[in-house]
MARDOLUM-513771 format. One record per atom (N, C-alpha, C): x, y, z; atom name. Coordinates in nm, 4 decimals, always signed. Example, Ala and Ser with C-alpha at 12.3 -4.5 7.8 and 13.67 -1.06 7.14 Angstrom:
2
+1.3190/-0.5690/+0.7800/N
+1.2300/-0.4500/+0.7800/CA
+1.3200/-0.3300/+0.7800/C
+1.2850/-0.2250/+0.7080/N
+1.3670/-0.1060/+0.7140/CA
+1.2900/+0.0030/+0.7870/C
***
This chain:
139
-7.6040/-5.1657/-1.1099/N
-7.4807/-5.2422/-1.1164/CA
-7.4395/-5.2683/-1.2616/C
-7.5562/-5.2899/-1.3916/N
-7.5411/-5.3280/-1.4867/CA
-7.4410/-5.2087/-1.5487/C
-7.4669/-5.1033/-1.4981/N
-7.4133/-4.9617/-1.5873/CA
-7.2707/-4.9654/-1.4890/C
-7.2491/-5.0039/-1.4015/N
-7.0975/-4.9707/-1.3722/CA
-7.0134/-5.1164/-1.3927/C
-7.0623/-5.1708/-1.4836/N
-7.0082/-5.2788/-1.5564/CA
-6.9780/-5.2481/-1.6889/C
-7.0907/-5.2010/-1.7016/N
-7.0513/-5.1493/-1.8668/CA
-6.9197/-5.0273/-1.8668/C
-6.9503/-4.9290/-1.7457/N
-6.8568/-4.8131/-1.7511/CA
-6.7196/-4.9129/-1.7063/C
-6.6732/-5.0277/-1.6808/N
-6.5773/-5.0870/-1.6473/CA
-6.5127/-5.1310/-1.7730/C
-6.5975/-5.1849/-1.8418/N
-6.5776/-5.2487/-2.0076/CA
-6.4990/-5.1380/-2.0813/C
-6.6148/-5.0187/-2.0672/N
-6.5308/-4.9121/-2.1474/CA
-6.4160/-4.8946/-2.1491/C
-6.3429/-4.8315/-1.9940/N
-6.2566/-4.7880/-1.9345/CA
-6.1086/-4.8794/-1.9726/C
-6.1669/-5.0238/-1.9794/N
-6.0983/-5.1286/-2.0385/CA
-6.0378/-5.1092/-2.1897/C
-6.1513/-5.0484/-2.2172/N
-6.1401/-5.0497/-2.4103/CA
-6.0328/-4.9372/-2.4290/C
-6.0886/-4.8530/-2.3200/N
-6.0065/-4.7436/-2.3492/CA
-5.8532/-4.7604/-2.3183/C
-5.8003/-4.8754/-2.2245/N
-5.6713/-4.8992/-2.2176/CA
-5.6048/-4.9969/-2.2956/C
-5.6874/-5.0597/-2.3581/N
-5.6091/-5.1583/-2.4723/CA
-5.5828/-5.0563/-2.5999/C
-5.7022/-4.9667/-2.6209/N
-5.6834/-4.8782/-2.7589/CA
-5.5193/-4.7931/-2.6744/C
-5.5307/-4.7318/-2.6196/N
-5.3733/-4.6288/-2.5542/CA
-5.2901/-4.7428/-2.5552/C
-5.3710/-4.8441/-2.5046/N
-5.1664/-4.9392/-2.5554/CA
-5.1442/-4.9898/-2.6819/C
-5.2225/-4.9876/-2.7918/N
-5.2305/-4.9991/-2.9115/CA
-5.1911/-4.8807/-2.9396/C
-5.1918/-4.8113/-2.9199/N
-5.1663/-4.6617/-2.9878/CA
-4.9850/-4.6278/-2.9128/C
-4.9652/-4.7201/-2.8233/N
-4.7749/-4.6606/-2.7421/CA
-4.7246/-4.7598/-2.8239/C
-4.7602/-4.8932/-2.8624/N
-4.7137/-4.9839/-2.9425/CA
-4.7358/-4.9516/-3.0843/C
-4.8393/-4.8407/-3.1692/N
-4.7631/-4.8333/-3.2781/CA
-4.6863/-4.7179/-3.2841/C
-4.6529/-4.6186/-3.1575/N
-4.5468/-4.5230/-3.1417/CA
-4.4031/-4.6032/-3.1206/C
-4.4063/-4.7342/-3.0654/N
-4.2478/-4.7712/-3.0503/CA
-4.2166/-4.8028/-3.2293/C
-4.3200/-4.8163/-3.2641/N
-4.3209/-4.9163/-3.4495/CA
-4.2635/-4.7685/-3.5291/C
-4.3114/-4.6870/-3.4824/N
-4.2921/-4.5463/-3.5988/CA
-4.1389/-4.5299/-3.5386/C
-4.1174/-4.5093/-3.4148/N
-4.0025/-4.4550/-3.4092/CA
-3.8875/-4.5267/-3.4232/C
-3.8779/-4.6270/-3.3844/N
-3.7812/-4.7288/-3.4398/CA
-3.7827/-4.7504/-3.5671/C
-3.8723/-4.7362/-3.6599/N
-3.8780/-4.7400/-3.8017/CA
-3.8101/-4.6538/-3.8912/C
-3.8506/-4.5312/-3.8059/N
-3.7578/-4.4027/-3.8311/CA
-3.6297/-4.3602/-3.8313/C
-3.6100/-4.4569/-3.7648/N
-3.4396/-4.4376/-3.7283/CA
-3.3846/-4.5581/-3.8134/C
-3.4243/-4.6827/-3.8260/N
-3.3925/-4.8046/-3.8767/CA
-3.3770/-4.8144/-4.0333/C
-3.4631/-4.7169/-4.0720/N
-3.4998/-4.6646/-4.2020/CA
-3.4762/-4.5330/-4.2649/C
-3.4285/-4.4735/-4.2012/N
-3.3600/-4.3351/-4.1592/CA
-3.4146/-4.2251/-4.2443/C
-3.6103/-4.2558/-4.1850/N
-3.7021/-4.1440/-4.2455/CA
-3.7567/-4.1342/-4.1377/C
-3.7587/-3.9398/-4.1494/N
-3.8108/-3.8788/-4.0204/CA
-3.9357/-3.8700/-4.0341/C
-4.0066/-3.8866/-4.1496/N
-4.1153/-3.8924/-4.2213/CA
-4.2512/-3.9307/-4.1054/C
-4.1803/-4.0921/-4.0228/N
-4.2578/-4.1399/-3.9503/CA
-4.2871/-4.0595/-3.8304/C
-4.2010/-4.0291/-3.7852/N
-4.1797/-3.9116/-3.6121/CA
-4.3496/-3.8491/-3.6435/C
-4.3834/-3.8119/-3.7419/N
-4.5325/-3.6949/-3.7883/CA
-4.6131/-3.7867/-3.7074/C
-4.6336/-3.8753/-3.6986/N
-4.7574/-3.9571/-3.6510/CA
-4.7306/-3.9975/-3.5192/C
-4.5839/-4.0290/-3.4643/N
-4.5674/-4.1090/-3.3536/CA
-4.6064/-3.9380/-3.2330/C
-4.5534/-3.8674/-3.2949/N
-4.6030/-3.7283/-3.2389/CA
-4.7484/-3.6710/-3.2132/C
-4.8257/-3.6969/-3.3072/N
-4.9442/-3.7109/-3.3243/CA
-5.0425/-3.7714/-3.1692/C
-4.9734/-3.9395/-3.2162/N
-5.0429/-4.0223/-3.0834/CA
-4.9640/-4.0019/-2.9828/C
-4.8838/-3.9060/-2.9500/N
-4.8890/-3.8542/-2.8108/CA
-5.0145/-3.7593/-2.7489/C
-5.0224/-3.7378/-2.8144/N
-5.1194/-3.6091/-2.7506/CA
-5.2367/-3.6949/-2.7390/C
-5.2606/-3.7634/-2.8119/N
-5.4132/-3.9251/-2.7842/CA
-5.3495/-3.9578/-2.6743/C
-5.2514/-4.0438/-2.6394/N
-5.1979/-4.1140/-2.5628/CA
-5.2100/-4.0162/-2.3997/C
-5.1731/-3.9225/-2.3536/N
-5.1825/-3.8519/-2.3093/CA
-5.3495/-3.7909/-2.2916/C
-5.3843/-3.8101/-2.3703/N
-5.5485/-3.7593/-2.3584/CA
-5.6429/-3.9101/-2.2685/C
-5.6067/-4.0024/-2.3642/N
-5.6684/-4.1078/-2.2802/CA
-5.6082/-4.1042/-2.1443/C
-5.4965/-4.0950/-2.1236/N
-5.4306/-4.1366/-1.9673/CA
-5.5059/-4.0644/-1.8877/C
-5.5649/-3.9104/-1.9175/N
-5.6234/-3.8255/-1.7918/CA
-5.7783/-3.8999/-1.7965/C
-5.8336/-3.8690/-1.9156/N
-5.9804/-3.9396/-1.9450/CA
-5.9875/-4.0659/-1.8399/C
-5.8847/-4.2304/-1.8488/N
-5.8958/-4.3258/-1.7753/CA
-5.8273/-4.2822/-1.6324/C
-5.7816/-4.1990/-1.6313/N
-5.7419/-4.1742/-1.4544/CA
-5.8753/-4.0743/-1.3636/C
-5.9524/-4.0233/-1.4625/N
-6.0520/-3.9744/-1.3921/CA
-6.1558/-4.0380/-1.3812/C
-6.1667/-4.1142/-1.4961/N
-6.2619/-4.2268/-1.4671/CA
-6.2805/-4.3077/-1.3821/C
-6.1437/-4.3896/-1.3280/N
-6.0994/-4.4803/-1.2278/CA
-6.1502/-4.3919/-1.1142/C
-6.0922/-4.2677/-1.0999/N
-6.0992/-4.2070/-0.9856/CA
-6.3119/-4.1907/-0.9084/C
-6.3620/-4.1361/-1.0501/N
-6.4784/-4.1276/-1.0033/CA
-6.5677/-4.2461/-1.0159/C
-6.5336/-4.3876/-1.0608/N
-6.5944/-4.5026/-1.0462/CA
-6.5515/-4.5310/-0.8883/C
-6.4251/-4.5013/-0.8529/N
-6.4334/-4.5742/-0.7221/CA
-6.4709/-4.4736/-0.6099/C
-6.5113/-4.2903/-0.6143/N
-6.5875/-4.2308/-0.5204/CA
-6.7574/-4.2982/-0.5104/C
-6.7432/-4.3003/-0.6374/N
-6.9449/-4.2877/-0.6576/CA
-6.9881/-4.3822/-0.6728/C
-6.9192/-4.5127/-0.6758/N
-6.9763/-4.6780/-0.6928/CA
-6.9812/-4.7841/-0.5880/C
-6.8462/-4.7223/-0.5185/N
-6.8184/-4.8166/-0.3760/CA
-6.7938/-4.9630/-0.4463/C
-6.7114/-5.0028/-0.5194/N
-6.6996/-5.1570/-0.5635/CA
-6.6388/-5.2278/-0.4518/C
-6.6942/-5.3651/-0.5447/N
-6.6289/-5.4798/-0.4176/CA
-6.4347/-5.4949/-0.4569/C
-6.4153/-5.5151/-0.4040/N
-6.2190/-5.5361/-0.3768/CA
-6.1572/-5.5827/-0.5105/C
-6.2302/-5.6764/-0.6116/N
-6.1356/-5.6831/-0.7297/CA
-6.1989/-5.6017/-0.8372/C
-6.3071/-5.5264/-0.8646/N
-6.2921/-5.4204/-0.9042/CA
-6.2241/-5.2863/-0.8561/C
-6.1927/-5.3151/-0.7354/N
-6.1408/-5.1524/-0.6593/CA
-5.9568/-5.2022/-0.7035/C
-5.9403/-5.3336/-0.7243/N
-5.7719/-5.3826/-0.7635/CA
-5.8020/-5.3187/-0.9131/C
-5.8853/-5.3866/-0.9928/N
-5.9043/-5.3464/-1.1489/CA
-5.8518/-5.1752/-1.1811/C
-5.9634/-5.1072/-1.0705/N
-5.9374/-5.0067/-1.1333/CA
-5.8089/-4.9142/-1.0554/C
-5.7595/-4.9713/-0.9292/N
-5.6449/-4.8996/-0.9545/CA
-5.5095/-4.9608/-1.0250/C
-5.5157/-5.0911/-1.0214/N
-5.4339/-5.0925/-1.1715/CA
-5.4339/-5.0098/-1.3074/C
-5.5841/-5.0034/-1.3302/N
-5.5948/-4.9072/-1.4356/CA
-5.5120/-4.7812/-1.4500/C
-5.5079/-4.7203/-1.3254/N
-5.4169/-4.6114/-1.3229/CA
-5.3070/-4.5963/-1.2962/C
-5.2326/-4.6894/-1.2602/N
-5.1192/-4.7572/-1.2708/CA
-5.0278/-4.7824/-1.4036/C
-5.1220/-4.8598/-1.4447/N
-5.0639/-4.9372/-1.5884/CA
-5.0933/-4.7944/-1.6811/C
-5.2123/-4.7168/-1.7419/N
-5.2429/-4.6202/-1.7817/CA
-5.0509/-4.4933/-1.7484/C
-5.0284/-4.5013/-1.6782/N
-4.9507/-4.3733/-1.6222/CA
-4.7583/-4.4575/-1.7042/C
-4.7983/-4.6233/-1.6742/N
-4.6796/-4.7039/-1.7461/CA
-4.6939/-4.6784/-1.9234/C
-4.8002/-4.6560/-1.9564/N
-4.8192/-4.6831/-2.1292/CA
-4.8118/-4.5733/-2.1611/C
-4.8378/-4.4569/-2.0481/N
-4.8083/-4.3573/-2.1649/CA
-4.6381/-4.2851/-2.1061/C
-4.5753/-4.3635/-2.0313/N
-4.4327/-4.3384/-2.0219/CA
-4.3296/-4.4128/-2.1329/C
-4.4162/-4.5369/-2.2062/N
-4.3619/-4.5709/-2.3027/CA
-4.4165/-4.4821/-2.3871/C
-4.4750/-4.3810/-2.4539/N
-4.5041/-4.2790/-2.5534/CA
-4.4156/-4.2179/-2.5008/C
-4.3803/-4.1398/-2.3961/N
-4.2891/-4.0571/-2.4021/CA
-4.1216/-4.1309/-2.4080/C
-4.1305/-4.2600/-2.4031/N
-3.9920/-4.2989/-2.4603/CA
-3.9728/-4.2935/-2.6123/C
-4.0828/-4.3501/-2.6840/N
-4.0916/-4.2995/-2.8534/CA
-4.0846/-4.1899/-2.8834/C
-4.1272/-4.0707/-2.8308/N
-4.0911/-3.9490/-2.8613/CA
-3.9323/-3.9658/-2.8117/C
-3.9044/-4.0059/-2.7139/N
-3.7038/-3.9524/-2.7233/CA
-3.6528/-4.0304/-2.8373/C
-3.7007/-4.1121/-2.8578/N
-3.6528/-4.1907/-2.9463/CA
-3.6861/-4.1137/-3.1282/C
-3.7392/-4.0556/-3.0795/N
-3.7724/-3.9582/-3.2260/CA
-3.6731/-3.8530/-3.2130/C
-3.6702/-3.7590/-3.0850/N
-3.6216/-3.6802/-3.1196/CA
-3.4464/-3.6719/-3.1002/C
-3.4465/-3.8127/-3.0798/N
-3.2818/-3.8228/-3.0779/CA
-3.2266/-3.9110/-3.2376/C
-3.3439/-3.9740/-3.2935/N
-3.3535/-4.0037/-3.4543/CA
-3.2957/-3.8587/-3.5279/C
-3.3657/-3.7516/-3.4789/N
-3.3479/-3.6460/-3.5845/CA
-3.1501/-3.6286/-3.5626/C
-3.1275/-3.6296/-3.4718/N
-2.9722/-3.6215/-3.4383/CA
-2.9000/-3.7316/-3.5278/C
-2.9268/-3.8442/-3.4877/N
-2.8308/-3.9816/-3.5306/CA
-2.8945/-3.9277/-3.7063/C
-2.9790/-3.9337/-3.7470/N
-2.9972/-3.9188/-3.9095/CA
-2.9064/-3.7918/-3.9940/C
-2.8545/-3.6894/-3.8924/N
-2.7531/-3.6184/-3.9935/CA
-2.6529/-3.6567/-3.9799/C
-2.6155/-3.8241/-3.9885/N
-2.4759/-3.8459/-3.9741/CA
-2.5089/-3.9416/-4.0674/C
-2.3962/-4.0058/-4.1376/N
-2.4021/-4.1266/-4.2036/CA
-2.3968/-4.2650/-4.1287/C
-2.4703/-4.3613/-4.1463/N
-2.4980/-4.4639/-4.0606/CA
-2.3474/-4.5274/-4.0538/C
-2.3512/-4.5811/-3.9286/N
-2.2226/-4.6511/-3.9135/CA
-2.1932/-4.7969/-3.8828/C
-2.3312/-4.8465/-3.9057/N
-2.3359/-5.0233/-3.9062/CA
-2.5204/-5.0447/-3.9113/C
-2.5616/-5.1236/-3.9401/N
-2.7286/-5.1516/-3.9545/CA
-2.7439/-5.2025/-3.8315/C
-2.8898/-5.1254/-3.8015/N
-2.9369/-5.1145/-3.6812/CA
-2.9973/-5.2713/-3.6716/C
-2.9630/-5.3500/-3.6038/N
-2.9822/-5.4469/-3.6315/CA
-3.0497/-5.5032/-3.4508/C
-2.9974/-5.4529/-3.3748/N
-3.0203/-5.4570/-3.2573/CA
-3.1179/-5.4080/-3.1648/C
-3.1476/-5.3079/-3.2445/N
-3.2649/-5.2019/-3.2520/CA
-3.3872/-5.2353/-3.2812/C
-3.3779/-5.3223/-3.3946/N
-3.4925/-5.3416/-3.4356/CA
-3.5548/-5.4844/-3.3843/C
-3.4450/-5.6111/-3.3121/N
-3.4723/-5.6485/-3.1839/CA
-3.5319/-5.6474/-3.0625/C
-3.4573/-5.5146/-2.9865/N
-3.5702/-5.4714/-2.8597/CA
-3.6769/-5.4037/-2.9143/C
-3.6847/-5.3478/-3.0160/N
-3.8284/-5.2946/-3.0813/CA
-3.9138/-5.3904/-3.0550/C
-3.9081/-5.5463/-3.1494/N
-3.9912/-5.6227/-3.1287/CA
-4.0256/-5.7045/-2.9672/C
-3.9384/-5.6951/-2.9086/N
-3.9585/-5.7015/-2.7544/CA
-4.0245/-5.6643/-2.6884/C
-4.0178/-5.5489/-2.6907/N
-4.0745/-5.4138/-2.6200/CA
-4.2246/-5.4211/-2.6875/C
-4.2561/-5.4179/-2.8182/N
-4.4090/-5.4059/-2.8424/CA
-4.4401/-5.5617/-2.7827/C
-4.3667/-5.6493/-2.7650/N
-4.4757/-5.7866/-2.7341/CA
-4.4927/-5.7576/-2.5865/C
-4.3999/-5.7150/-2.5442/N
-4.4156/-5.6888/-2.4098/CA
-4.5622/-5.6269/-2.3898/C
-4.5929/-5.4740/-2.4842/N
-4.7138/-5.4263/-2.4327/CA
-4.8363/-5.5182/-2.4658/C
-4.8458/-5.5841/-2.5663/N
-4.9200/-5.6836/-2.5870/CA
-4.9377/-5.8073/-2.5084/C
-4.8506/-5.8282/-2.3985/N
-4.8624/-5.9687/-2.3173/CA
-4.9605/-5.8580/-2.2295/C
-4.8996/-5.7633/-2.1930/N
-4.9443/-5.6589/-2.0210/CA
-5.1433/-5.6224/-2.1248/C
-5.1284/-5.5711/-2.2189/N
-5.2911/-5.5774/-2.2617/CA
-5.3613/-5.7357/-2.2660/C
-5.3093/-5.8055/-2.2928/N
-5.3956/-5.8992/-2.3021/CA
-5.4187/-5.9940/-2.1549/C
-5.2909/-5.9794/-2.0529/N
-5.3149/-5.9827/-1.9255/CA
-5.4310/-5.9181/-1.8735/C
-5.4141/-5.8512/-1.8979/N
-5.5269/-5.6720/-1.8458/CA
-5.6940/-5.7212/-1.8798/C
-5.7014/-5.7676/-2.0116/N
-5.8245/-5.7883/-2.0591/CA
-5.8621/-5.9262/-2.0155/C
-5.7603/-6.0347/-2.0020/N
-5.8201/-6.1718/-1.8976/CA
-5.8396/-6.1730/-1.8004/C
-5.7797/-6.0844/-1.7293/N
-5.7745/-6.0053/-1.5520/CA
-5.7298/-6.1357/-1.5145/C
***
């Protein structure tokens, strides 16, 4: 029991790091555009492919903790939230990528008022993933 506690912890770690990693993809790409260097897009691109790597890693995990462990009911809630929320964090990575690759568009034009609004739901949107991780980790 001790080891499918620990493999629970992990699985955990592993979804606060992927939402740390979609929350500093909303930071690059909104930065990018706000600041109107494509410079940042290199990295927010980058942690897609992490972001995406963890999501299969914690969805197979979930999957084979709950064939081969048989948990009691709020670990069997835990971990299919896990794959739930996992499949939500990395749909916010793929909103930072549109948001990059529609940056490269809006940046060959000359700005036409400061993004001021933008950089608003930016900060929204990352507290948001930060309330849903730290929910996640108090259960």
């Amino acid at each position: 029991m001790r080891h499918f506690e620990q493999q629970l912890q992990d699985l955990l770690k592993k979804m606060v790091l992927m939402g740390s990693m979609a929350e500093a993809m909303i930071q690059g790409a909104v930065r990018s555009l706000i600041e109107r260097n494509e410079s940042y897009t290199r990295d927010v691109f980058e942690k897609e492919r992490q972001v995406d790597q963890l999501q299969l890693e914690i969805d197979e995990t979930a999957v084979a903790l709950m064939a081969l462990n048989q948990p009691m009911a709020a670990d069997v809630r835990f971990l299919f939230a896990a794959s739930r929320i996992t499949s939500e964090i990395e749909r916010i990575g793929d909103q930072a990528i549109n948001i990059c690759q529609n940056a490269r568009y809006v940046l060959q034009f000359p700005p036409l008022k400061p993004m001021v609004d933008i950089a608003i739901m930016s900060d929204i949107a990352e507290k948001m993933v930060r309330d849903v991780l730290a929910a996640l980790v108090e259960r």
